[in-house]
Wavefront OBJ file of the C-alpha trace (Angstrom):
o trace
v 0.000 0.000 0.000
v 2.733 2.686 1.109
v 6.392 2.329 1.683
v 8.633 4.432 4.423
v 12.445 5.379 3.809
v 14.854 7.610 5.718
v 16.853 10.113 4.037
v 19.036 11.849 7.279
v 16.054 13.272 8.816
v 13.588 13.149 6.339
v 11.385 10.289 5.984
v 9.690 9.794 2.713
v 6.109 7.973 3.185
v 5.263 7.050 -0.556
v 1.951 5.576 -1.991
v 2.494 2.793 -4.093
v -0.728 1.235 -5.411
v -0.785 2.770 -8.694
v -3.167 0.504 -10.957
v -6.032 1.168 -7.929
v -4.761 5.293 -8.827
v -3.652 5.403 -4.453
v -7.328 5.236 -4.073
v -7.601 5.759 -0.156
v -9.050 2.461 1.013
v -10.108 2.348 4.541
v -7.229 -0.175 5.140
v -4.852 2.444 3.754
v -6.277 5.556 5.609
v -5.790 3.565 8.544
v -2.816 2.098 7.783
v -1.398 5.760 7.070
v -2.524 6.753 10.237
v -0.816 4.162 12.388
v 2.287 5.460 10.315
v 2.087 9.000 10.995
v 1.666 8.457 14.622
v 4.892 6.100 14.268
v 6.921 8.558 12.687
v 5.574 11.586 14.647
v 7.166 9.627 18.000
v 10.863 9.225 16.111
v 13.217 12.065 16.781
v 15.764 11.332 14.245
v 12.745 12.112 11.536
v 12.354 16.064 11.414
v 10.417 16.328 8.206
v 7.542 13.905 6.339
v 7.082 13.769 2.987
v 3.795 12.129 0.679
v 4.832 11.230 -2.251
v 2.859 8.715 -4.681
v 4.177 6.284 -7.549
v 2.682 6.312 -10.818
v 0.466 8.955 -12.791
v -2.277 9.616 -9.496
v -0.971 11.446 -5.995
v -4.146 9.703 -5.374
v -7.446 9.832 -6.949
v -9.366 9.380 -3.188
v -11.793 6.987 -2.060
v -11.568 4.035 -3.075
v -15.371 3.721 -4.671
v -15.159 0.117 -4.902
v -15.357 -0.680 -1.366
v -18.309 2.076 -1.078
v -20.819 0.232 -2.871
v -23.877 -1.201 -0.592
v -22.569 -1.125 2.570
v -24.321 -0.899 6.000
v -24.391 2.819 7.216
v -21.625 1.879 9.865
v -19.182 1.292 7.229
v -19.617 4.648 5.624
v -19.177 6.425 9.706
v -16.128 4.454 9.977
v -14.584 5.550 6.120
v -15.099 9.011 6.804
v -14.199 8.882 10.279
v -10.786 7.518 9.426
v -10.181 9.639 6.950
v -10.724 12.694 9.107
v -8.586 11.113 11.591
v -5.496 10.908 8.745
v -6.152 14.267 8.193
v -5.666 15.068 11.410
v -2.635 13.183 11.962
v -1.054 15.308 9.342
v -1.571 18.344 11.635
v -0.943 16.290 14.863
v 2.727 15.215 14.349
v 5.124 17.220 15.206
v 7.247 17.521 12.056
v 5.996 19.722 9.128
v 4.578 17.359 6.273
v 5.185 18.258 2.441
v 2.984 17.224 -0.076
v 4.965 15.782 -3.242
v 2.370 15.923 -5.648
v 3.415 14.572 -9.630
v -0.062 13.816 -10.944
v -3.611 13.680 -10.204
v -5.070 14.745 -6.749
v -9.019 14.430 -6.834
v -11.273 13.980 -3.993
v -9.727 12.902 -0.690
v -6.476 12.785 -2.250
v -6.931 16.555 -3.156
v -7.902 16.591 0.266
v -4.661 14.828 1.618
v -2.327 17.684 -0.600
v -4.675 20.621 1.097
v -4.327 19.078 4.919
v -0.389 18.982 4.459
v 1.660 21.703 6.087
v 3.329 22.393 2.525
v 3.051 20.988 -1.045
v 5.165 21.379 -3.824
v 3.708 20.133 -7.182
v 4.692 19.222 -10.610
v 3.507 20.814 -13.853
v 1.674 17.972 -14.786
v -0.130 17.495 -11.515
v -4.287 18.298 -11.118
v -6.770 18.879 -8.498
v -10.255 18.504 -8.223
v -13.431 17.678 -5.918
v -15.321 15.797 -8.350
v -17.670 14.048 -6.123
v -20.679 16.646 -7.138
v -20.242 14.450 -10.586
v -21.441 11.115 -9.282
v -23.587 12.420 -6.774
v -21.148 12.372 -3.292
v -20.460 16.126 -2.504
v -16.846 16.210 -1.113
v -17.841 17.898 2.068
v -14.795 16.138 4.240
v -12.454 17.598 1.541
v -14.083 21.100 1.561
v -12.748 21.380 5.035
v -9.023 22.032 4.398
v -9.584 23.084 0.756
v -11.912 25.924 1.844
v -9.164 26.927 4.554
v -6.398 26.628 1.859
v -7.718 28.774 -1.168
v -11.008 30.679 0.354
v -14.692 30.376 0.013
v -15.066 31.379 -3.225
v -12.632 29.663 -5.101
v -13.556 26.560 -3.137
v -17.033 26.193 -3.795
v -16.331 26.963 -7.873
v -14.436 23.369 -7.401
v -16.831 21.881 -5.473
v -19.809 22.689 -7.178
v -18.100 22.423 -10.640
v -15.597 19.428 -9.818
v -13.473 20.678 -12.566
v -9.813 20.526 -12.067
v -7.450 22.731 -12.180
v -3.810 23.385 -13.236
v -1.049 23.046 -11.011
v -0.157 26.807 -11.750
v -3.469 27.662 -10.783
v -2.899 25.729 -7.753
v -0.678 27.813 -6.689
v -2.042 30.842 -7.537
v -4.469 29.974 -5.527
v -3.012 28.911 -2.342
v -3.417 25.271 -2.749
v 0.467 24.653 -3.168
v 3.662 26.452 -2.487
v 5.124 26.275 -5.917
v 5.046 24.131 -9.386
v 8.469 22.521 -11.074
v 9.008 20.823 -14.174
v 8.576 16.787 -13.432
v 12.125 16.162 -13.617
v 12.752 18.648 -10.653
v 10.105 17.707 -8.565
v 12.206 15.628 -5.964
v 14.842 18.104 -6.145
v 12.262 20.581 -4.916
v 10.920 19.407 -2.407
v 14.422 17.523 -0.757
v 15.833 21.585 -1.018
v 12.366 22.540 0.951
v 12.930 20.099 3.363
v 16.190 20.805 3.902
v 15.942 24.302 4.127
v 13.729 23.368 7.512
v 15.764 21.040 8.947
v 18.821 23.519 9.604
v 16.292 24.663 12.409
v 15.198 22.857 16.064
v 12.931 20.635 15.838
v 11.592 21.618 18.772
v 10.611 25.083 17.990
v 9.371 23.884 14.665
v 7.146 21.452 16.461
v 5.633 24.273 18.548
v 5.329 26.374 16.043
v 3.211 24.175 13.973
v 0.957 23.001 17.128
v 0.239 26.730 17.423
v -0.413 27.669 13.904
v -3.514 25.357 13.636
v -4.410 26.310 16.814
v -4.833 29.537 16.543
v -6.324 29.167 12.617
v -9.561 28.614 14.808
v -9.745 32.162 17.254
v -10.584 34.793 16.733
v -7.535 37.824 16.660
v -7.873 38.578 20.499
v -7.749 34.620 21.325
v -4.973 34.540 19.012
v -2.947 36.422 20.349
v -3.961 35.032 23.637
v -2.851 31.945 23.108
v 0.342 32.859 20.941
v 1.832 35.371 23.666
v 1.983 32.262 25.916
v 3.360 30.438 23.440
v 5.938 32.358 22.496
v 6.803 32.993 26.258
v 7.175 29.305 26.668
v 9.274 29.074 23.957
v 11.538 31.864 24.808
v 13.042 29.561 27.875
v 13.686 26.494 25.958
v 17.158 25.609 25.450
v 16.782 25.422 21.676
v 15.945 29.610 21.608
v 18.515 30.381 24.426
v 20.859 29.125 21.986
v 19.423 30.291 19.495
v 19.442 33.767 20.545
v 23.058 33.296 22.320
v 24.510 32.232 19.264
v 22.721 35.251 17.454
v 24.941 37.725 19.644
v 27.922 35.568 19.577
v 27.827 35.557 15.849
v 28.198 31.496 15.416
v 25.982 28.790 14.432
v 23.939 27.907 16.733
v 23.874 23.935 18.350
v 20.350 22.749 18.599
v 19.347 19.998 21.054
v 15.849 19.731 18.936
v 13.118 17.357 20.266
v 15.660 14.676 21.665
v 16.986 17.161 23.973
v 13.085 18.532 25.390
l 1 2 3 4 5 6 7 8 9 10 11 12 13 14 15 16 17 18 19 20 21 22 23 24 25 26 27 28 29 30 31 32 33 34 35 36 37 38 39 40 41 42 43 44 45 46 47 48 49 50 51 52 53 54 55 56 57 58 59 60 61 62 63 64 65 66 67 68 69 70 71 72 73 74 75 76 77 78 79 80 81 82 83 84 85 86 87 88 89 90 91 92 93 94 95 96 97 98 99 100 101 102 103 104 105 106 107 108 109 110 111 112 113 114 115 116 117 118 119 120 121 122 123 124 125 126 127 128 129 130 131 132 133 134 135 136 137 138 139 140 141 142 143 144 145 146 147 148 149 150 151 152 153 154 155 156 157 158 159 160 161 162 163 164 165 166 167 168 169 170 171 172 173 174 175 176 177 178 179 180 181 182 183 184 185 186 187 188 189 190 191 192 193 194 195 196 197 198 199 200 201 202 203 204 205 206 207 208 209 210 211 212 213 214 215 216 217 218 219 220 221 222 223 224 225 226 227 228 229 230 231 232 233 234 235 236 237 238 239 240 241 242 243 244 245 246 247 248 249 250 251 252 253 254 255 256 257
């Protein structure tokens, strides 16, 4: 269904189903979760990337499985696949999307909950669901918060795709590279975040997403503290130490916490 591999501190968690297009069974949603929670626990791992084999990041649901089945079945798809989106936001390291082809549905979904995407040329993205009569309403949830309300509901409503520059025009993805450069891209992304603590990245990203849901006053409410906090860990005493000092600093990341 999926394979793992470590590069340094960058694990790689790669789809690999490509004749079933990744569909996201409910084996594989909650297969993936299991994973994430895994990796999310390792502190040699400071970034996650999603990658896919073959010509589909993944073209969601698998609709195979969703053909008359008791109601139960259809609470527990949906409710595993909001728990994998979830996950995504729960683990501590930032998760890039690596996106070379087709992302419709949940898969479209999957690229939206990530903390970054980078896309090729050739990839897509679409809610569809309107087409065959299943609105994507679990999808809407981090597409809406990605792109806005208005460019949103022209997807869902329409479930036409659109272009991976118009992607990220739109918000959906960081940026678009020829196919060829696409792993390039997104190994220099990671990379570029892993010269940092993983423990202030990690508290970082806990408090982005929870402060996407306040209101400004509550924001900064809950960001003060958090930055207070932060201020007497040992990763930004060093940080700021070797600021003054004019050297690199020597993080102790997560391991150190």
């Amino acid at each position: 269904m999926f394979s793992i591999e470590s590069d340094g501190p960058v694990a790689r968690v790669t789809l690999n189903n490509p004749k079933r297009r990744n569909a996201l069974s409910l084996e594989l949603m909650e297969a993936l979760v299991e994973a994430l929670h895994k990796l999310g626990e390792r502190t040699d791992v400071a970034v996650i990337v999603m990658a896919a084999e073959g010509p589909a990041f993944s073209a969601g649901h698998d609709l195979s499985e969703m053909v008359d089945r008791d109601a139960q079945f259809y609470d527990d798809l949906f409710e595993v696949c909001t728990e994998l989106m979830e996950a995504v936001h729960a683990v501590p390291q930032p998760v890039i999307a690596e996106v070379a082809g087709v992302a419709t549905a949940a898969g479209c979904q999957l690229v939206a909950a990530c903390d970054l995407a980078v896309a090729s040329t050739e990839a897509t993205f679409a809610t569809p669901g309107v087409r065959i009569g299943l609105f994507c309403s679990t999808p809407m949830v981090p597409i809406s918060r990605a792109v806005g309300r208005k460019r949103a509901m022209e997807m869902l409503l329409t479930g036409e795709p659109i272009d991976a520059s118009t992607a990220a025009d739109w918000g959906l993805v960081n940026r678009v590279v020829p196919p060829d450069e696409l792993r390039a891209a997104v190994d220099e992304l990671a990379g570029r975040i892993t010269r940092f603590s993983d423990h202030t990245i990690a508290i970082g990203k806990q408090a982005f997403y929870r402060q996407l849901d306040c209101g400004e006053p509550e924001a900064y409410e809950l960001t003060k503290q958090v930055m207070a906090a932060n201020s007497a860990t040992a990763d930004a005493q060093e940080g700021i130490d070797a600021f003054l000092a004019k050297r690199s600093p020597s993080w102790s990341g997560r391991q150190g916490q």
